[in-house]
N, C-alpha and C positions, 0 to 999 in steps of 0.2 A: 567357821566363824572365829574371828580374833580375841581372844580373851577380854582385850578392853571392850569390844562391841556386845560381847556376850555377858560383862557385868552392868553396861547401860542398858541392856535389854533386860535383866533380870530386875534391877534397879525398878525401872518404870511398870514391869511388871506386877513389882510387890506393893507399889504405890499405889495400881491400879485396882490392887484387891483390897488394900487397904479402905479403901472407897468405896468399893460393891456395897458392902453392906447400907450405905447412906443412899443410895439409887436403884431404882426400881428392875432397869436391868441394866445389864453390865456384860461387856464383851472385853478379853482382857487378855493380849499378844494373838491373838489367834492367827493361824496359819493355817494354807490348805494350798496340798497339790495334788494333780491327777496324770500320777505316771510323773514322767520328769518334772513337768507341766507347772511352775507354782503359778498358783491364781489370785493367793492373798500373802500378805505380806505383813503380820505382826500388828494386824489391827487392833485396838483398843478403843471403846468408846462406852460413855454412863448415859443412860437416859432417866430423868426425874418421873416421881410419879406425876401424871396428867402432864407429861410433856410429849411434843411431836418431833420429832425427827426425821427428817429425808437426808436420803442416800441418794446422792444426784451425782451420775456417772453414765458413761458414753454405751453401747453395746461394749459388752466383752472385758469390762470396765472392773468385772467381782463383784457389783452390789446383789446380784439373785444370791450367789453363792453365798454373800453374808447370811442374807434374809432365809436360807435355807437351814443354816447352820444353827441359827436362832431359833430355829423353830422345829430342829433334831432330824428334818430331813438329809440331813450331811452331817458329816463327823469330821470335825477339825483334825490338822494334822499335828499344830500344837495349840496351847491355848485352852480357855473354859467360856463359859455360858454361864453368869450366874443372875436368878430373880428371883429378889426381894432375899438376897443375901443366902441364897440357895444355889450352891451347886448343881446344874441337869448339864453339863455335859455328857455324863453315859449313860441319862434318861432319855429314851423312847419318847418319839413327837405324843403318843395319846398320854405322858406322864406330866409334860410340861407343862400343862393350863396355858398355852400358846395358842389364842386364836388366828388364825390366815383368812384373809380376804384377796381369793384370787380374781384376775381381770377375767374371766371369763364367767364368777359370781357360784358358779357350781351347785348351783339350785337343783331339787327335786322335780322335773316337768311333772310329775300325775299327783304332786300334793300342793293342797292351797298354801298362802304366804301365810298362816297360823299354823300350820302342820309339817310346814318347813323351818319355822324360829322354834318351834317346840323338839325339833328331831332329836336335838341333843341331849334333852332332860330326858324323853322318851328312852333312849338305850342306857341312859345313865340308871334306870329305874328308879327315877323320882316322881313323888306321888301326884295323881291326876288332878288335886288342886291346887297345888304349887305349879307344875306346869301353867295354870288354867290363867296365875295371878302373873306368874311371869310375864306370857304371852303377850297379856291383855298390857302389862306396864310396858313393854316392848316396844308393841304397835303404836301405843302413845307416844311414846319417846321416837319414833322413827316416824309419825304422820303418815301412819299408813291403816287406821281403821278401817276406812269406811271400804279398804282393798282386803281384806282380813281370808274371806271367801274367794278372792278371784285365786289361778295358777300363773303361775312365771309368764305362761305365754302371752298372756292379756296385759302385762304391767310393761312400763317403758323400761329403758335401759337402767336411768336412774332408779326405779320403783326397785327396780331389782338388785342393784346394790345397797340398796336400803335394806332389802331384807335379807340377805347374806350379810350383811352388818349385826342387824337384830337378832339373828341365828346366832352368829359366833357369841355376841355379849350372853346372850341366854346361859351359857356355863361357866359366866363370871371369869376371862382370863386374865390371869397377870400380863399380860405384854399382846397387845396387837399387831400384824406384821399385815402392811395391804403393798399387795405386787400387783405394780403400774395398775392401780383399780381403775381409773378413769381412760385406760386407752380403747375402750371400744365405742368410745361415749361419743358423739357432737360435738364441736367445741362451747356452744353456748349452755349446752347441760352439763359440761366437763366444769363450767366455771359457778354456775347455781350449786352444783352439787360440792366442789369443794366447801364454799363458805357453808354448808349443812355439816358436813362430815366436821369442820374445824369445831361449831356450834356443839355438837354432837359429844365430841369427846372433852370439852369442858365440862358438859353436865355428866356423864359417864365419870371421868376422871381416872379412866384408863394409860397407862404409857402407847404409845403409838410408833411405829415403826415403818415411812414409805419408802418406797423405791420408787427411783422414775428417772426418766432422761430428760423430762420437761421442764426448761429453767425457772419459767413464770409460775408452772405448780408447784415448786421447789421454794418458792419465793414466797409465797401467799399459803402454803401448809405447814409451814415447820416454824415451828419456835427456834430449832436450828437446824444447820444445812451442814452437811459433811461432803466434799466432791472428792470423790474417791477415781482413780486414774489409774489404770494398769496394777491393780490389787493394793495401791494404795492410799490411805488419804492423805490428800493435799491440804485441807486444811477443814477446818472444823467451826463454826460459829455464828452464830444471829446471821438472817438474810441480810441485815444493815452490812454488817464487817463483811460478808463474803462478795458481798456487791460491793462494799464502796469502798474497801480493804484488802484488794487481794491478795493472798501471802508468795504466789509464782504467777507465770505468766500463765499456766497453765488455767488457774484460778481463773485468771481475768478476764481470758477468753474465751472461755467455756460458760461462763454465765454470764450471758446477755451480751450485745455488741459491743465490743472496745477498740481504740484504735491505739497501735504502740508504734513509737519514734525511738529510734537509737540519740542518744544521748550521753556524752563527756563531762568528767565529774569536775568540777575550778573550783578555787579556793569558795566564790561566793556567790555562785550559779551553777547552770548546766547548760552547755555547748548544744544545740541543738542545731544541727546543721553550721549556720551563720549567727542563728538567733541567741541571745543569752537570757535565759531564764532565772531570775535568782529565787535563790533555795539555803536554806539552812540545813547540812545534815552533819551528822556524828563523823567524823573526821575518822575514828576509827573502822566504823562499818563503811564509809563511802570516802576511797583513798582516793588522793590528787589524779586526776589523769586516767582514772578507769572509766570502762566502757560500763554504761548501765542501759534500761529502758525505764520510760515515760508511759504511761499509761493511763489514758483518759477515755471516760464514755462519750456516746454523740452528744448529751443534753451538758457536759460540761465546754462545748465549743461554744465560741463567740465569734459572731460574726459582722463583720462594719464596712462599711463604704467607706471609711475614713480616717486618717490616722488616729482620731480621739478613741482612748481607750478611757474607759471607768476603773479605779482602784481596785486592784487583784486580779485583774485580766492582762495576762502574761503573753507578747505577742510571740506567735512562733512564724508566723510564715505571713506571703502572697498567696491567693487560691483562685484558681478556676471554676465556676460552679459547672458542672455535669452532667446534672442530672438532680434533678426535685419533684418530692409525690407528696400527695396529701393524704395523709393516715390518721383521719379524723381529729382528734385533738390534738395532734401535733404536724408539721412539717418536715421528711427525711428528706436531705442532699448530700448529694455525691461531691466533692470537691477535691480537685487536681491539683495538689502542689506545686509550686512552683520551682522550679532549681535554679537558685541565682537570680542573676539580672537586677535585685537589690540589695540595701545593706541590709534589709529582713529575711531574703532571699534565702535558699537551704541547698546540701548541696547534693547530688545524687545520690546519696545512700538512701536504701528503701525504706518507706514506711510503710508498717503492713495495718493490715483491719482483718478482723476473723469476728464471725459470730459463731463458730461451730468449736472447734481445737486450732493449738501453735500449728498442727501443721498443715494448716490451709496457706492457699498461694499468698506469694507477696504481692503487693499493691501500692503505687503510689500518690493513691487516693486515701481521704479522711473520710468520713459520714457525722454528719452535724444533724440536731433533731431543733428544731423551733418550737416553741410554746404558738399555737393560733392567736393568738391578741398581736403576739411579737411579728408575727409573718405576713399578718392583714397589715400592720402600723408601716415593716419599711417589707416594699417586695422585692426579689429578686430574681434575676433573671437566667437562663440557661447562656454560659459564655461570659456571667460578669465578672469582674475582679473583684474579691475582696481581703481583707483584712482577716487573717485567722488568730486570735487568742484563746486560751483555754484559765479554767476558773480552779479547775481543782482536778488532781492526780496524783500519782503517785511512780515512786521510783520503786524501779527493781534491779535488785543485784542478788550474787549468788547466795550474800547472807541474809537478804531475807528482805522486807518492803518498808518504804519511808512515807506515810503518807503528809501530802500536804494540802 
Protein backbone atom coordinates (compact mmCIF):
# COMPACT_ATOMS: atom_id res chain seq x y z
CA UNK A 1 0.00 0.00 0.00
CA UNK A 2 1.19 3.57 -1.08
CA UNK A 3 1.90 5.81 1.84
CA UNK A 4 -0.72 8.40 0.74
CA UNK A 5 -3.45 5.56 0.54
CA UNK A 6 -2.24 4.24 3.83
CA UNK A 7 -2.59 7.75 5.52
CA UNK A 8 -6.39 8.05 4.07
CA UNK A 9 -6.90 4.69 5.50
CA UNK A 10 -5.54 5.48 8.88
CA UNK A 11 -7.24 9.03 8.58
CA UNK A 12 -10.90 7.36 8.25
CA UNK A 13 -10.04 4.96 10.51
CA UNK A 14 -9.34 7.14 13.54
CA UNK A 15 -12.51 9.13 12.64
CA UNK A 16 -14.26 5.96 12.71
CA UNK A 17 -13.39 5.25 16.30
CA UNK A 18 -13.59 8.43 17.23
CA UNK A 19 -17.43 7.77 16.64
CA UNK A 20 -17.79 4.24 18.21
CA UNK A 21 -18.13 5.43 21.26
CA UNK A 22 -21.51 7.59 20.14
CA UNK A 23 -23.04 4.10 18.36
CA UNK A 24 -24.22 1.09 19.47
CA UNK A 25 -22.09 -0.90 17.25
CA UNK A 26 -19.35 -0.09 15.11
CA UNK A 27 -17.15 -1.99 12.61
CA UNK A 28 -14.12 0.06 11.87
CA UNK A 29 -11.51 -0.80 8.59
CA UNK A 30 -12.00 -4.28 8.99
CA UNK A 31 -10.50 -6.75 6.61
CA UNK A 32 -10.54 -10.44 6.04
CA UNK A 33 -8.77 -13.03 3.86
CA UNK A 34 -8.67 -16.73 3.53
CA UNK A 35 -5.35 -17.79 2.12
CA UNK A 36 -4.57 -15.32 -0.71
CA UNK A 37 -8.34 -14.90 -0.91
CA UNK A 38 -9.38 -11.20 0.29
CA UNK A 39 -13.09 -11.17 0.95
CA UNK A 40 -13.42 -7.87 2.66
CA UNK A 41 -12.15 -4.93 1.98
CA UNK A 42 -11.64 -2.07 4.79
CA UNK A 43 -15.24 -1.93 5.90
CA UNK A 44 -16.32 0.60 8.25
CA UNK A 45 -19.89 1.04 9.38
CA UNK A 46 -21.92 2.74 12.85
CA UNK A 47 -25.19 1.35 13.79
CA UNK A 48 -27.46 3.67 16.37
CA UNK A 49 -29.01 2.28 19.13
CA UNK A 50 -32.72 0.88 18.01
CA UNK A 51 -31.59 1.09 14.50
CA UNK A 52 -31.86 -1.68 11.63
CA UNK A 53 -29.47 -2.13 9.25
CA UNK A 54 -29.34 -4.49 6.09
CA UNK A 55 -26.36 -5.66 4.29
CA UNK A 56 -27.85 -6.36 0.91
CA UNK A 57 -25.38 -8.13 -1.31
CA UNK A 58 -25.34 -10.70 -4.25
CA UNK A 59 -24.00 -14.59 -3.08
CA UNK A 60 -20.30 -14.30 -2.50
CA UNK A 61 -20.77 -10.68 -1.99
CA UNK A 62 -18.97 -10.85 2.07
CA UNK A 63 -22.14 -9.81 3.98
CA UNK A 64 -22.10 -13.62 5.95
CA UNK A 65 -18.60 -12.94 6.51
CA UNK A 66 -19.40 -9.39 8.08
CA UNK A 67 -22.25 -10.82 10.13
CA UNK A 68 -19.75 -13.56 11.34
CA UNK A 69 -17.13 -11.44 12.33
CA UNK A 70 -19.66 -9.36 14.34
CA UNK A 71 -20.56 -11.84 16.08
CA UNK A 72 -16.82 -13.40 16.87
CA UNK A 73 -17.35 -16.32 14.78
CA UNK A 74 -14.38 -15.09 12.46
CA UNK A 75 -11.44 -13.04 13.36
CA UNK A 76 -10.67 -10.18 11.09
CA UNK A 77 -7.58 -9.83 9.28
CA UNK A 78 -7.44 -6.10 10.18
CA UNK A 79 -9.71 -3.95 11.76
CA UNK A 80 -12.04 -4.09 15.29
CA UNK A 81 -15.56 -4.81 16.54
CA UNK A 82 -16.64 -2.34 18.91
CA UNK A 83 -20.25 -2.24 21.19
CA UNK A 84 -21.39 0.34 23.07
CA UNK A 85 -17.83 1.71 22.93
CA UNK A 86 -16.33 -1.57 23.89
CA UNK A 87 -13.70 -3.27 22.12
CA UNK A 88 -14.55 -7.43 21.49
CA UNK A 89 -12.57 -7.94 18.85
CA UNK A 90 -10.40 -10.80 20.75
CA UNK A 91 -13.57 -11.67 22.68
CA UNK A 92 -15.13 -15.13 22.21
CA UNK A 93 -18.72 -15.20 20.48
CA UNK A 94 -20.30 -16.60 24.26
CA UNK A 95 -18.40 -12.87 25.64
CA UNK A 96 -19.95 -10.62 23.20
CA UNK A 97 -23.74 -10.20 24.35
CA UNK A 98 -24.33 -10.95 20.38
CA UNK A 99 -27.55 -12.48 19.81
CA UNK A 100 -27.77 -14.43 16.07
CA UNK A 101 -30.93 -15.45 14.57
CA UNK A 102 -30.18 -17.99 12.08
CA UNK A 103 -32.53 -19.03 8.88
CA UNK A 104 -32.94 -22.22 9.90
CA UNK A 105 -34.24 -20.80 13.66
CA UNK A 106 -32.13 -23.63 15.57
CA UNK A 107 -34.76 -24.54 18.05
CA UNK A 108 -34.71 -27.28 20.55
CA UNK A 109 -37.27 -30.15 18.96
CA UNK A 110 -38.00 -32.07 22.55
CA UNK A 111 -38.53 -28.54 24.44
CA UNK A 112 -41.72 -26.50 24.50
CA UNK A 113 -41.45 -22.63 22.97
CA UNK A 114 -41.22 -21.60 27.19
CA UNK A 115 -38.24 -23.85 27.70
CA UNK A 116 -36.81 -22.94 24.59
CA UNK A 117 -36.82 -18.73 25.30
CA UNK A 118 -35.80 -19.59 28.78
CA UNK A 119 -32.63 -22.01 27.78
CA UNK A 120 -30.39 -19.11 28.02
CA UNK A 121 -31.01 -17.90 31.49
CA UNK A 122 -31.27 -21.68 32.38
CA UNK A 123 -27.21 -22.30 31.82
CA UNK A 124 -26.52 -18.70 32.66
CA UNK A 125 -27.78 -20.00 36.21
CA UNK A 126 -30.26 -17.36 36.67
CA UNK A 127 -32.83 -17.75 39.30
CA UNK A 128 -36.19 -19.88 38.66
CA UNK A 129 -38.26 -16.54 39.05
CA UNK A 130 -36.72 -14.26 37.05
CA UNK A 131 -36.42 -16.88 34.34
CA UNK A 132 -40.38 -17.40 35.21
CA UNK A 133 -41.06 -13.20 34.69
CA UNK A 134 -38.72 -13.12 31.74
CA UNK A 135 -40.38 -15.81 29.87
CA UNK A 136 -43.83 -14.76 30.58
CA UNK A 137 -42.91 -10.93 29.29
CA UNK A 138 -41.27 -12.68 26.22
CA UNK A 139 -44.20 -14.55 25.03
CA UNK A 140 -46.17 -11.34 25.42
CA UNK A 141 -43.95 -9.33 23.50
CA UNK A 142 -43.68 -11.98 20.78
CA UNK A 143 -47.85 -13.06 20.68
CA UNK A 144 -47.11 -16.33 21.43
CA UNK A 145 -48.91 -17.25 24.75
CA UNK A 146 -51.52 -19.11 24.09
CA UNK A 147 -48.37 -21.56 22.05
CA UNK A 148 -46.34 -21.31 25.39
CA UNK A 149 -46.72 -25.44 25.79
CA UNK A 150 -46.75 -26.47 22.27
CA UNK A 151 -42.88 -27.76 20.55
CA UNK A 152 -41.27 -26.39 17.36
CA UNK A 153 -42.94 -29.13 15.47
CA UNK A 154 -46.52 -27.95 15.95
CA UNK A 155 -45.83 -23.91 15.38
CA UNK A 156 -45.62 -22.56 11.74
CA UNK A 157 -42.43 -21.30 10.22
CA UNK A 158 -43.21 -17.87 11.46
CA UNK A 159 -44.28 -19.14 15.06
CA UNK A 160 -40.85 -20.27 14.93
CA UNK A 161 -38.89 -17.50 14.38
CA UNK A 162 -40.78 -15.68 16.83
CA UNK A 163 -39.40 -17.76 19.32
CA UNK A 164 -35.88 -17.99 18.27
CA UNK A 165 -36.23 -14.18 18.45
CA UNK A 166 -37.64 -14.42 22.03
CA UNK A 167 -34.76 -16.87 22.94
CA UNK A 168 -31.95 -14.58 21.86
CA UNK A 169 -33.64 -11.15 23.53
CA UNK A 170 -34.06 -13.33 26.87
CA UNK A 171 -30.19 -12.51 27.69
CA UNK A 172 -30.57 -9.09 26.87
CA UNK A 173 -27.93 -8.54 23.67
CA UNK A 174 -26.22 -5.44 22.72
CA UNK A 175 -26.45 -5.92 18.93
CA UNK A 176 -28.74 -8.53 17.05
CA UNK A 177 -27.33 -10.14 13.84
CA UNK A 178 -30.42 -12.21 11.83
CA UNK A 179 -28.94 -14.23 8.74
CA UNK A 180 -31.31 -14.30 5.66
CA UNK A 181 -34.11 -15.02 8.71
CA UNK A 182 -36.90 -15.05 6.29
CA UNK A 183 -35.56 -17.36 3.47
CA UNK A 184 -37.24 -20.49 4.44
CA UNK A 185 -40.47 -18.67 4.81
CA UNK A 186 -43.67 -18.21 1.89
CA UNK A 187 -43.47 -15.21 0.45
CA UNK A 188 -46.78 -13.94 2.06
CA UNK A 189 -45.59 -14.79 5.77
CA UNK A 190 -41.88 -13.55 4.67
CA UNK A 191 -43.94 -10.03 4.29
CA UNK A 192 -46.58 -10.33 7.71
CA UNK A 193 -43.49 -11.39 9.37
CA UNK A 194 -41.12 -8.50 8.49
CA UNK A 195 -43.62 -5.71 9.48
CA UNK A 196 -43.78 -7.89 13.18
CA UNK A 197 -40.05 -8.12 13.42
CA UNK A 198 -39.72 -4.06 12.25
CA UNK A 199 -42.69 -3.55 15.23
CA UNK A 200 -40.69 -5.67 17.37
CA UNK A 201 -37.52 -4.19 17.62
CA UNK A 202 -38.90 -0.60 18.31
CA UNK A 203 -40.42 -1.82 21.39
CA UNK A 204 -37.18 -3.90 22.31
CA UNK A 205 -34.95 -1.02 21.18
CA UNK A 206 -32.25 -3.35 20.43
CA UNK A 207 -29.54 -2.37 17.42
CA UNK A 208 -30.28 -4.93 14.51
CA UNK A 209 -28.10 -6.27 11.96
CA UNK A 210 -29.83 -8.18 8.52
CA UNK A 211 -28.22 -9.87 5.79
CA UNK A 212 -30.18 -10.70 2.71
CA UNK A 213 -30.02 -10.56 -1.06
CA UNK A 214 -33.70 -9.64 -1.03
CA UNK A 215 -34.09 -6.06 -2.54
CA UNK A 216 -37.78 -5.41 -1.28
CA UNK A 217 -36.82 -6.79 2.36
CA UNK A 218 -33.79 -4.54 2.14
CA UNK A 219 -36.12 -1.89 1.41
CA UNK A 220 -39.03 -2.19 3.89
CA UNK A 221 -36.40 -3.51 7.21
CA UNK A 222 -33.71 -1.19 7.35
CA UNK A 223 -33.63 2.27 8.61
CA UNK A 224 -30.45 1.91 6.29
CA UNK A 225 -29.34 -0.28 3.45
CA UNK A 226 -25.47 -0.82 2.78
CA UNK A 227 -24.92 -2.86 -0.75
CA UNK A 228 -21.87 -4.37 -0.32
CA UNK A 229 -20.22 -5.93 -3.73
CA UNK A 230 -17.14 -7.97 -4.03
CA UNK A 231 -16.17 -7.26 -0.14
CA UNK A 232 -17.07 -3.77 -0.63
CA UNK A 233 -19.56 -1.29 0.20
CA UNK A 234 -20.96 0.72 -2.56
CA UNK A 235 -22.77 2.81 -0.80
CA UNK A 236 -24.41 3.26 2.37
CA UNK A 237 -27.94 5.08 3.19
CA UNK A 238 -31.84 5.38 3.76
CA UNK A 239 -33.79 2.88 1.24
CA UNK A 240 -35.00 6.69 -0.12
CA UNK A 241 -31.16 7.69 -1.32
CA UNK A 242 -30.26 4.03 -2.22
CA UNK A 243 -33.15 3.71 -4.41
CA UNK A 244 -33.76 6.95 -5.81
CA UNK A 245 -29.93 7.90 -5.47
CA UNK A 246 -27.66 5.63 -6.54
CA UNK A 247 -23.91 6.45 -5.91
CA UNK A 248 -22.61 3.57 -9.17
CA UNK A 249 -24.26 1.80 -11.47
CA UNK A 250 -23.72 -1.06 -9.60
CA UNK A 251 -26.08 0.52 -6.96
CA UNK A 252 -28.76 1.16 -9.44
CA UNK A 253 -29.05 -2.03 -10.76
CA UNK A 254 -28.80 -4.25 -8.16
CA UNK A 255 -31.68 -2.70 -6.22
CA UNK A 256 -34.92 -3.02 -8.04
CA UNK A 257 -35.23 -2.66 -11.90
CA UNK A 258 -33.43 0.27 -13.86
CA UNK A 259 -32.81 1.03 -17.14
CA UNK A 260 -29.48 2.92 -18.18
CA UNK A 261 -28.66 4.90 -21.66
CA UNK A 262 -25.32 6.13 -22.59
CA UNK A 263 -25.28 9.62 -22.73
CA UNK A 264 -22.75 12.95 -23.88
CA UNK A 265 -22.16 15.61 -21.60
CA UNK A 266 -22.99 19.64 -23.83
CA UNK A 267 -22.66 22.63 -22.38
CA UNK A 268 -26.67 22.53 -21.47
CA UNK A 269 -27.89 19.11 -21.83
CA UNK A 270 -27.14 15.61 -22.46
CA UNK A 271 -26.65 13.91 -25.98
CA UNK A 272 -28.78 10.92 -25.68
CA UNK A 273 -28.60 9.31 -28.83
CA UNK A 274 -30.24 12.10 -31.12
CA UNK A 275 -32.24 13.34 -28.26
CA UNK A 276 -31.24 16.45 -25.95
CA UNK A 277 -31.92 16.35 -22.57
CA UNK A 278 -31.29 19.41 -20.69
CA UNK A 279 -29.58 19.27 -17.31
CA UNK A 280 -27.76 21.53 -15.19
CA UNK A 281 -24.45 19.96 -13.91
CA UNK A 282 -21.12 21.05 -12.16
CA UNK A 283 -18.90 21.80 -14.95
CA UNK A 284 -16.17 20.54 -12.93
CA UNK A 285 -17.53 16.95 -12.05
CA UNK A 286 -19.19 16.56 -15.66
CA UNK A 287 -16.55 17.94 -18.48
CA UNK A 288 -17.72 19.06 -22.02
CA UNK A 289 -17.91 16.03 -24.17
CA UNK A 290 -17.67 13.02 -21.76
CA UNK A 291 -19.30 9.90 -21.82
CA UNK A 292 -21.68 9.37 -18.82
CA UNK A 293 -24.95 7.11 -17.97
CA UNK A 294 -28.62 8.07 -17.38
CA UNK A 295 -30.40 6.07 -15.17
CA UNK A 296 -33.89 5.82 -14.56
CA UNK A 297 -36.56 3.26 -12.95
CA UNK A 298 -39.61 1.82 -15.08
CA UNK A 299 -42.25 4.04 -12.97
CA UNK A 300 -40.13 7.25 -13.96
CA UNK A 301 -41.14 6.61 -17.86
CA UNK A 302 -43.78 8.34 -19.70
CA UNK A 303 -45.53 7.20 -22.07
CA UNK A 304 -47.83 9.30 -25.04
CA UNK A 305 -49.32 8.76 -28.18
CA UNK A 306 -48.50 12.27 -29.02
CA UNK A 307 -46.22 14.77 -29.27
CA UNK A 308 -47.60 16.83 -26.06
CA UNK A 309 -45.47 16.37 -23.25
CA UNK A 310 -46.38 17.98 -19.76
CA UNK A 311 -43.53 20.25 -17.92
CA UNK A 312 -40.44 18.03 -16.86
CA UNK A 313 -41.03 15.25 -19.10
CA UNK A 314 -37.81 15.00 -21.06
CA UNK A 315 -38.39 13.33 -24.45
CA UNK A 316 -35.72 10.58 -25.28
CA UNK A 317 -37.04 8.52 -27.87
CA UNK A 318 -39.79 6.71 -30.46
CA UNK A 319 -40.77 3.19 -28.81
CA UNK A 320 -42.31 -0.06 -29.91
CA UNK A 321 -44.36 -1.52 -27.34
CA UNK A 322 -43.37 -5.55 -26.90
CA UNK A 323 -44.67 -6.69 -24.64
CA UNK A 324 -47.39 -5.77 -21.43
CA UNK A 325 -48.57 -7.69 -18.27
CA UNK A 326 -50.66 -6.75 -15.59
CA UNK A 327 -49.18 -6.98 -12.11
CA UNK A 328 -51.92 -6.06 -10.16
CA UNK A 329 -51.57 -2.48 -9.18
CA UNK A 330 -49.63 -1.59 -11.79
CA UNK A 331 -48.97 -2.18 -15.63
CA UNK A 332 -45.12 -3.59 -16.83
CA UNK A 333 -44.06 -3.15 -20.67
CA UNK A 334 -41.41 -3.96 -22.71
CA UNK A 335 -40.58 -1.28 -25.23
CA UNK A 336 -38.11 -1.47 -28.39
CA UNK A 337 -36.32 1.65 -29.09
CA UNK A 338 -36.22 3.00 -31.89
CA UNK A 339 -32.85 3.88 -33.92
CA UNK A 340 -33.40 6.78 -36.03
CA UNK A 341 -35.80 7.33 -38.66
CA UNK A 342 -36.73 10.74 -36.57
CA UNK A 343 -35.48 13.86 -35.27
CA UNK A 344 -36.26 12.07 -31.62
CA UNK A 345 -34.81 9.10 -33.10
CA UNK A 346 -31.51 7.53 -31.15
CA UNK A 347 -28.84 5.84 -32.59
CA UNK A 348 -27.49 2.30 -32.32
CA UNK A 349 -25.70 2.32 -29.32
CA UNK A 350 -27.04 0.03 -26.60
CA UNK A 351 -29.27 0.46 -24.00
CA UNK A 352 -29.17 -1.87 -21.31
CA UNK A 353 -32.05 -2.92 -18.41
CA UNK A 354 -30.81 -5.28 -15.56
CA UNK A 355 -32.74 -6.19 -12.54
CA UNK A 356 -30.12 -8.50 -11.09
CA UNK A 357 -26.08 -6.97 -11.53
CA UNK A 358 -24.02 -4.48 -14.42
CA UNK A 359 -23.27 -7.69 -15.74
CA UNK A 360 -26.41 -8.99 -17.22
CA UNK A 361 -26.93 -8.81 -20.98
CA UNK A 362 -27.42 -5.71 -23.07
CA UNK A 363 -30.71 -4.79 -24.34
CA UNK A 364 -32.26 -2.62 -26.58
CA UNK A 365 -35.34 -2.63 -24.77
CA UNK A 366 -36.71 -0.07 -21.79
CA UNK A 367 -39.47 -1.41 -19.20
CA UNK A 368 -41.97 1.16 -18.25
CA UNK A 369 -44.49 0.45 -15.20
CA UNK A 370 -48.12 2.34 -15.29
CA UNK A 371 -50.14 3.22 -12.29
CA UNK A 372 -53.88 1.14 -13.10
CA UNK A 373 -56.17 4.43 -13.28
CA UNK A 374 -53.30 5.56 -16.03
CA UNK A 375 -53.39 2.23 -17.99
CA UNK A 376 -57.53 1.70 -17.81
CA UNK A 377 -57.71 5.91 -19.06
CA UNK A 378 -55.34 5.46 -22.37
CA UNK A 379 -54.76 1.72 -23.37
CA UNK A 380 -52.16 0.39 -25.42
CA UNK A 381 -51.42 -1.91 -27.44
CA UNK A 382 -48.65 -4.70 -28.37
CA UNK A 383 -46.79 -3.11 -31.81
CA UNK A 384 -47.95 0.61 -31.00
CA UNK A 385 -45.68 3.58 -31.24
CA UNK A 386 -45.23 5.75 -28.78
CA UNK A 387 -43.66 8.56 -27.37
CA UNK A 388 -40.77 7.83 -24.55
CA UNK A 389 -40.05 10.69 -21.91
CA UNK A 390 -38.69 10.21 -18.52
CA UNK A 391 -39.47 12.39 -15.12
CA UNK A 392 -36.48 11.92 -13.15
CA UNK A 393 -32.89 10.29 -13.18
CA UNK A 394 -29.81 10.57 -12.54
CA UNK A 395 -26.27 10.83 -14.20
CA UNK A 396 -23.47 8.81 -13.54
CA UNK A 397 -19.79 9.25 -14.05
CA UNK A 398 -16.58 7.95 -12.71
CA UNK A 399 -16.86 10.79 -9.81
CA UNK A 400 -19.66 9.98 -8.57
CA UNK A 401 -23.88 10.68 -9.28
CA UNK A 402 -25.99 13.96 -10.26
CA UNK A 403 -29.28 13.49 -9.30
CA UNK A 404 -32.14 15.26 -11.12
Amino acid sequence: MKAKEQLIVEQNRTAAESNASQNATSVVGVSKRFGKTSVLENISFEVAEGEALVLLGASGSGKTTILRIIAGLEQPYTGKVILHGRDVTELPARERGVGVIFQSYALFPKMTVEKNIGYGLRIRKRKRKEIKKTVNELLELVQLQDHRKKYPSQLSGGQQQRVAIARTLAYKPEVLLFDEPFGALDTQTRVHLRREIRALLRKVNVPAIFITHDQEEALELGDRVAVINKGHIEQIGTPFEIYNKPATEYVATFLGAANLLDAVVRASHLEVGTARVPVELDKEQFKEGSPVKIVFRPEDVSLSKTDFLRPGHHRIATALVEEISFVGAYERLRLRLEEGGDENGINSDPFYLTTDTPESQSSKSIIATRPKPEAAATKLHIGERVIVAITYFTVLALSGPKKI
